[in-house]
Each structure stands twice: as structure tokens, then as C-alpha cells.
N, C-alpha and C positions, 0 to 999 in steps of 0.2 A: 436367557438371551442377553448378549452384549448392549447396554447402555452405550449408545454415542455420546461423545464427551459435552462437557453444556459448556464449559468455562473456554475462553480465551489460551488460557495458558495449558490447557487440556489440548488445545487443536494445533496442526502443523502450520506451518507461514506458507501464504497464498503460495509465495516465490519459492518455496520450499517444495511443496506439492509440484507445480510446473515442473521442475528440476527431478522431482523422481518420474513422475509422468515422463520425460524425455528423456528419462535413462532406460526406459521400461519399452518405448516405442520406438519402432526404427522405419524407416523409408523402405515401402514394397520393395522387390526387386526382381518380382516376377514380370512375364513381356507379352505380349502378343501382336500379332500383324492383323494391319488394320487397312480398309481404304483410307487414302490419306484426308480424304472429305469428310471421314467422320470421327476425324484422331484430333480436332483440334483441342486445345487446353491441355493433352496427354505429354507427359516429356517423352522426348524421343531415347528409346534403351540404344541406338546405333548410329551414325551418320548419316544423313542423307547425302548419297554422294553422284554428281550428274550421267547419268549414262549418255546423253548425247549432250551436245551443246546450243547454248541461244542465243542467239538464234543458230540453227543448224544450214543455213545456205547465207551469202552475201546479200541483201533486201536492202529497199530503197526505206528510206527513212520519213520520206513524207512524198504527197504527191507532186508530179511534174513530168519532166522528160530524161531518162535516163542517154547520159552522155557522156565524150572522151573529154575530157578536161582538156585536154591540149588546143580541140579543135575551137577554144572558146578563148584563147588567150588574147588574142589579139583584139575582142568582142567591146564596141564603146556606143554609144549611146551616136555618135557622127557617124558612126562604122558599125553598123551590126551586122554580125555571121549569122551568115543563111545557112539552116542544117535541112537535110532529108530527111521526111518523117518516114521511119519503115509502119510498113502492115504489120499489125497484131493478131493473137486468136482472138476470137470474140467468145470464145467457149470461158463463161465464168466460172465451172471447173476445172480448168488449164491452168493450172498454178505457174507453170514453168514459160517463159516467154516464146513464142514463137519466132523472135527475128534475131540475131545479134546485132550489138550495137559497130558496125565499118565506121571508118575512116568520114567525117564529113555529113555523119548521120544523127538522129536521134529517133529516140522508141519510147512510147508516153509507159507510165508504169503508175501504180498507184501505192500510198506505203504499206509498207509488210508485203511486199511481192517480191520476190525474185528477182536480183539484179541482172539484165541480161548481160550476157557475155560483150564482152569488150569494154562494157561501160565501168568507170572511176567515180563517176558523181550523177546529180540530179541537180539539174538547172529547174526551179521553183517560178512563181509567177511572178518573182522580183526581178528574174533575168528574162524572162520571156515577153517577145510582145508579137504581137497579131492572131495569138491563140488564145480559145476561150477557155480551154480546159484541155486534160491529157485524153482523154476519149475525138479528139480532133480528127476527123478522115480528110484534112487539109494534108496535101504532100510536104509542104515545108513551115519551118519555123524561122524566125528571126531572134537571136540571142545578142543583148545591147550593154550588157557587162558577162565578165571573165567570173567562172565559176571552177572556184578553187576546185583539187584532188580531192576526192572521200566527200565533197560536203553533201548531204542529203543521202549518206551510205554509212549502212551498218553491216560488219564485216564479220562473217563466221566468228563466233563467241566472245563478243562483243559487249556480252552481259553475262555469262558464262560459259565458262569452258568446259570441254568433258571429261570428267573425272574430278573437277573440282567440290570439296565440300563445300555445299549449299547449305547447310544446317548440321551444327556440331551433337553430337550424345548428348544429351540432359535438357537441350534446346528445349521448352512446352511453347508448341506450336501453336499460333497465333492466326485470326481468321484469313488471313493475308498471305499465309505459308501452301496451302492447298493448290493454289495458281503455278507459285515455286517449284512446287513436288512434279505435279502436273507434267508443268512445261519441259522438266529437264528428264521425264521418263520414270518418274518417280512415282506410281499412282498409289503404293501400298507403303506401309511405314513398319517399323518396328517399334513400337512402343511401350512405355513401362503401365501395367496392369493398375486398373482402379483399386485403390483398397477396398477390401472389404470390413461390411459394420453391419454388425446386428445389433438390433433396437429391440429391447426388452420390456415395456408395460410391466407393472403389478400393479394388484389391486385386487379385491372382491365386489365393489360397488362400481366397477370402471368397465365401459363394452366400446368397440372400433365402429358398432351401428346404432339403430336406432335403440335410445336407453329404455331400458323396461321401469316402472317406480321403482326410486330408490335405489336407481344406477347414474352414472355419469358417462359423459361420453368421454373419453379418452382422447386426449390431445398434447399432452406433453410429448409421447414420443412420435408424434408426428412433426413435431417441432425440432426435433433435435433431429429428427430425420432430414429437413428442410437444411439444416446447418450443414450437416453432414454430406450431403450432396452438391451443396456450397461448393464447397472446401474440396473434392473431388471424389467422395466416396462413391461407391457402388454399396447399397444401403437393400438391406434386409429387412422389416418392418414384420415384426412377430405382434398378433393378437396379444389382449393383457393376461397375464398370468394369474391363475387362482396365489393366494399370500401363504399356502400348507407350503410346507417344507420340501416333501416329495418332489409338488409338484414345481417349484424354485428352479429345486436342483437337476431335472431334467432340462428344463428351458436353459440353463444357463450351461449345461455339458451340449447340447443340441448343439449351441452355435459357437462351441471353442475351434470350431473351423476358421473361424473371422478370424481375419484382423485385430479388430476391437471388437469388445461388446460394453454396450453402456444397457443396462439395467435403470430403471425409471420407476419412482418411487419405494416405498418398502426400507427406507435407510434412517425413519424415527422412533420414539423411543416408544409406540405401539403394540400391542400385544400382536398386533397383525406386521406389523414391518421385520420382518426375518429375511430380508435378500442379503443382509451381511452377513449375518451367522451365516448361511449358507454359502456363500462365497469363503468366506474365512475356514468353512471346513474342507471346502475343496481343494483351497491354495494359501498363498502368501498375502497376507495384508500390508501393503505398502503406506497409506493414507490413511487414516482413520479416523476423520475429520477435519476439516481445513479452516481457519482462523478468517470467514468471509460470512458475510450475513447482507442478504439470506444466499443460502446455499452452505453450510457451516456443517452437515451430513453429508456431504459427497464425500466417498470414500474407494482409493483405488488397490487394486490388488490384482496381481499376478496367478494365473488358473492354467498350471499345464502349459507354461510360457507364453500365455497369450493374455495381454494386460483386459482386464476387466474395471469400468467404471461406471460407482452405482451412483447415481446423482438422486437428488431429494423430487417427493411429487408434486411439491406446492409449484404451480406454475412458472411463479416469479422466481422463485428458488430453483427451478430446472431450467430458466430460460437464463440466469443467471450462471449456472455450473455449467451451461451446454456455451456460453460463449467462454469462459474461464479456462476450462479445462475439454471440452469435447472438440472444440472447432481444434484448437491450437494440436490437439494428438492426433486428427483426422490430415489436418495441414502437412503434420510430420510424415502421417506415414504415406501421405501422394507426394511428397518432395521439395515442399513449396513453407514458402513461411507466412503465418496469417498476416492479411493486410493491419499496416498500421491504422488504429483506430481514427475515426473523424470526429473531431470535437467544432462545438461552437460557447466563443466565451458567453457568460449571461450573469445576472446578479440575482442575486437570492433573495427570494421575496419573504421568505421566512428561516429560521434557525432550524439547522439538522444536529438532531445529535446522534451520535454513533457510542459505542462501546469499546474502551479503549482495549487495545490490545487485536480489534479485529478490524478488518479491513470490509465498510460498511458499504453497499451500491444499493443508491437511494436513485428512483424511478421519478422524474422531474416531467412538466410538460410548460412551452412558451406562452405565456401571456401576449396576446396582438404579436405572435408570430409572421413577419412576413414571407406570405407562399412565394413570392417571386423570384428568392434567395437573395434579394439587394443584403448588403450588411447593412444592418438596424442595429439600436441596442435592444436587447433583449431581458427578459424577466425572468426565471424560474422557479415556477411553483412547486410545490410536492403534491403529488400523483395519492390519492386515497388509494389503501393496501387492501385491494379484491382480488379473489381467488383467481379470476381472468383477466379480468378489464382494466386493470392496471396496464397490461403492455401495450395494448389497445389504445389505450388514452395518454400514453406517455409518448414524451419526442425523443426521449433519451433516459439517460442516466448520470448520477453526479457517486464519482467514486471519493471517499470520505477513508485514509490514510489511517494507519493503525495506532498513529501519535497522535489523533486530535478526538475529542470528544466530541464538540460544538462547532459549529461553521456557522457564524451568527447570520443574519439576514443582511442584504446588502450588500456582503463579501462577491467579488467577482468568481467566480468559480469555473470550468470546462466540464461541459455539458459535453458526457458522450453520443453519440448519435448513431445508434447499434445499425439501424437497416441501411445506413450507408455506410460503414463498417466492414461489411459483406457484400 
């Protein structure tokens, strides 16, 4: 069995790994049509382009009385024009006006209704006086200022026109877009397909239910699964794998269908950890341990052209490699780039020391944190190293550089802040 490397100088640089990892992943590029209500986050693989226009008829812009502009010109507060109110439908499904707007008239209209014919504008309650409202069965109105052409009218496409692109190819559509699609005839999208990611467990003592003695429950690749999903995958989630060889290497040809497969635990230097030799017989080994602690066993390789990544089972060590390397190749291959990380500055309440030559992420949590988010100074402690309860109990992380050893206490430091991160 392959020993993973133990030394610094044995392992690849973080930013080295990253760099084969995205030489190795490419952006989906498959599509499918979707309602557009339930495509949001997806990029669009085509244009959305208007089949009708919006608005699709000339509509009054707000409420009042639709009228000829002309007949209001001479309209003043000493002098106000007397207009004829026409009869309307009273059918609230009559979308279309029943009267046109003659010479000397007005027609109450409400906005988003259909401009009747003849009318330029809508006289509002600022020109109006002796009316209560546009629902009036009073025959006439009094208009005591001049109401400009167009004002209180929106004109056939107005907001859009038809045939105009509304949302370009690559657009990922935003909850706000669905309305867009909607209104301009648009109800179906063409969009670029969720990646796929199958999530791989090992273990002999690890079950997805309840643990028999002397089993654990299995939660790391439910976690990476969580990230994955993030990030936009369409996620596979496979029970844990017995650690024999055989049975490895079924699990891991099963889902060379994906996209990615990230493989979870099985990558130390164990009599039972065999998912790299078994990978490394299938394919190419690109990574073969990465210059990061903990997580300093994830190792990536190429299986049949479809990149493979085994990350370590120690939690912190998987929750570490699955934001390092799992988020960022999930990111790549929906289209998108991982969000810049959130940090908050703090001071070190004690001395970290790291290992020179690797790049150390040390699990910190705020001493008299304030929940409100007000900016406070803050403290950072270091998080006791448990097999679980470290992530649990931690607010972040303090990344420790591959040139320093020591980070004495006191030092101001950037506290990363993973769950808003994502």
C-alpha cells in the first residue's frame, strides 16, 4: 500500500493543487428546459428573448380619468374645463374599455388598464376637482390645470419590446427574473444542467442509520454533500463503503458517470485506508497530498476523464478539504466562482504554532462575541481538537501561512467565518 507523504516538502502547495484541480474540471455544458419558476440560480445556456412586448396594449399608468390632452389646455384653477364623463363596463372582467375617449370627454380608467381610444393622458387627483374617485357615476368632471401629452400613460413597450433580449446566455437567473420571463411570454428557459457529484463514504465502523456497538454514524459525507449543493450540484449521496479493495473499486467505477466523485475518508496511512491505491490503479494520480493541515491526505486523480477527489475522514480534516478543494471544483463546474470568503479581524488570545512549510487552518471561536453584529473588538481563542465538536463550537478559522511558524497571542489576525462564506 502507498504511504501518503508525512513531510512538508513531500506534499504539493495548496495553490498548486487548486491549479491542477482546475485544469482537471471544466464547466457542465449540458442543458435542459425548465419552467422558468423553478430555473432560478441555473445560468441560462440561451437567451431569453421577448415574444410579446410590455406592456402589450397602451395603459394608463396610474389611477384617474383618461383624456385628450388638448381639451385641458387652456384648464386653470379661475377657469376650469368641464369634460363629459362616458359610461363604462362595470364587468371587472372587461379588460378592454367600453367607451372611447371624443372630443370634450373623459373616461375614469384605473392603472394597468387599457388606454381607451382617443385618449394621450390621464388627468390624476391633482388636476381633478369635484370628483371622489374614478368609479364616479357623476356625468361631468372639472379639470383646474393643463395635463400634459403621455402623462399618466405607458405606451406599447414601454418596458420592453418584442423581440428584445431580456436576459443574455450565461445570465444565472435571479429570484426577480421569473416575473421577467413570465411577463414577456417567456414561461420555459433553457438552461445549463446541475452538475453532477457523487459522495463516497469508507469505512468499516461508519453506518448512514442508527450505529450498531462499535459503529459510528457517518457524517462527513453528508457534509460535503451540504457544500456541494451550495455551490450548485445535483449530489448523489452513496451509503459507506466496506475499506476491501474489491469493494472500493466498484463504488468508485459505479459513479464515473458524475461529474466529480469525492471519496471520504480511507486516504491514511491505515492498514484499512486503501481508496488511493485503488484510485491510483484505476487512473492517474494528479495530487498526492497537499501541503495543508489538517486535511494534508486529500489527494486528486483523474479516473477515465472524470476527476476524482479523496479527501481525509477526520471531520475537521474533511470539512477543511471539502471548503479548500471540493466547494471551489463544484463552483467550476456550475459556472460560477466561489464566494469571496467573510472574515472578521480579532486578536489572539493565545500563540498558534503551525508547521513551517504547510499552510495550517486553525479552528478559533469569539470570546463575549457580540450576537447583534455591532463591530466590537474581539478575542480569538483556540477551539479544543474533537473528533466533531470542534466545528460545532468554532465561529471560524484563522489560516496560518506557509512562512510562519508562530502567531504569537495578541497579534491581530482575520478570522474566517466559513457559514457565511457559503
Amino acid at each position: 500500500m502507498t504511504e501518503p507523504p508525512r513531510s512538508a516538502a513531500d506534499r504539493t502547495a495548496t495553490s498548486t493543487a487548486r491549479d491542477r484541480l482546475r485544469a482537471v474540471v471544466a464547466p457542465t455544458d449540458r442543458t435542459e428546459t425548465l419552467p422558468v419558476s423553478t430555473a432560478v440560480s441555473r445560468p441560462l445556456a440561451e437567451p431569453v428573448v421577448a415574444r410579446r412586448a410590455v406592456p402589450a396594449f397602451d395603459q394608463a399608468a396610474r389611477d384617474g380619468f383618461a383624456v385628450r390632452a388638448p381639451d385641458t389646455a387652456d384648464a386653470s384653477a379661475e377657469a376650469p374645463v368641464e369634460l363629459a364623463v362616458a359610461t363604462v363596463s362595470t364587468d371587472a372582467a372587461d379588460a378592454v374599455p367600453a367607451a372611447a375617449v371624443e372630443p370634450g370627454t373623459a373616461v375614469p380608467v384605473e392603472a394597468g388598464a387599457q388606454l381607451p381610444e382617443g385618449a394621450d393622458a390621464v388627468a390624476g387627483p391633482e388636476a381633478v376637482h369635484g370628483v371622489a374617485d374614478p368609479d364616479t357615476t357623476d356625468d361631468a368632471l372639472t379639470v383646474s390645470r393643463p395635463v400634459d401629452p403621455e402623462v399618466g400613460v405607458r405606451r406599447v413597450g414601454a418596458d420592453v419590446v418584442a423581440d428584445e433580449t431580456v436576459r443574455p446566455s450565461g445570465h444565472r437567473l435571479r429570484p426577480s427574473d421569473p416575473a421577467l420571463c413570465t411577463a414577456v411570454g417567456r414561461t420555459r428557459v433553457e438552461v445549463v444542467q446541475r452538475p453532477a457529484v457523487g459522495i463516497v463514504p469508507t469505512g468499516g465502523a461508519v453506518t448512514s442509520g442508527d450505529p450498531r456497538p462499535g459503529e459510528s454514524v457517518e457524517t462527513n459525507g453528508t457534509t460535503v454533500a451540504e457544500f456541494a449543493e451550495r455551490f450548485g450540484a445535483k449530489v448523489t449521496y452513496r451509503d459507506p463503503v466496506e475499506p476491501a479493495p474489491h469493494a472500493l473499486r466498484a463504488a468508485v467505477e459505479r459513479d464515473l458517470t458524475k461529474d466529480l466523485l469525492v471519496t471520504v475518508g480511507g486516504t491514511g496511512p491505515g492498514e484499512s485506508d486503501r481508496i488511493r491505491d485503488v484510485v491510483a490503479d484505476l487512473g492517474e494520480v494528479e495530487v498526492d497530498g497537499v501541503a495543508l493541515e489538517p486535511g494534508g491526505t486529500t489527494a486528486l486523480s483523474v479516473v477515465r476523464e472524470r476527476p476524482v477527489l479523496s479527501i481525509p475522514g477526520d471531520p475537521v480534516a474533511a470539512f477543511v478539504a471539502t471548503t479548500q478543494f471540493v466547494a471551489p471544483a463544484v463552483a467550476r463546474l456550475a459556472g460560477r466562482e466561489p464566494p469571496a470568503p467573510v472574515t472578521v479581524d480579532a486578536d489572539l488570545a493565545t500563540d498558534v504554532v503551525s508547521e513551517s512549510g504547510l499552510t495550517s487552518v486553525v479552528p478559533v471561536a469569539f470570546e463575549d462575541d457580540d450576537e447583534s453584529g455591532a463591530e466590537t473588538e474581539r478575542t480569538a481563542r483556540l477551539v479544543a481538537d474533537e473528533p466533531l465538536s470542534t466545528l460545532a463550537r468554532a465561529d471560524g478559522w484563522v489560516v496560518v501561512p506557509t512562512d510562519r511558524e508562530r502567531v504569537p497571542a495578541g497579534e491581530t489576525v482575520s478570522v474566517e467565518r466559513w457559514e457565511a462564506s457559503v
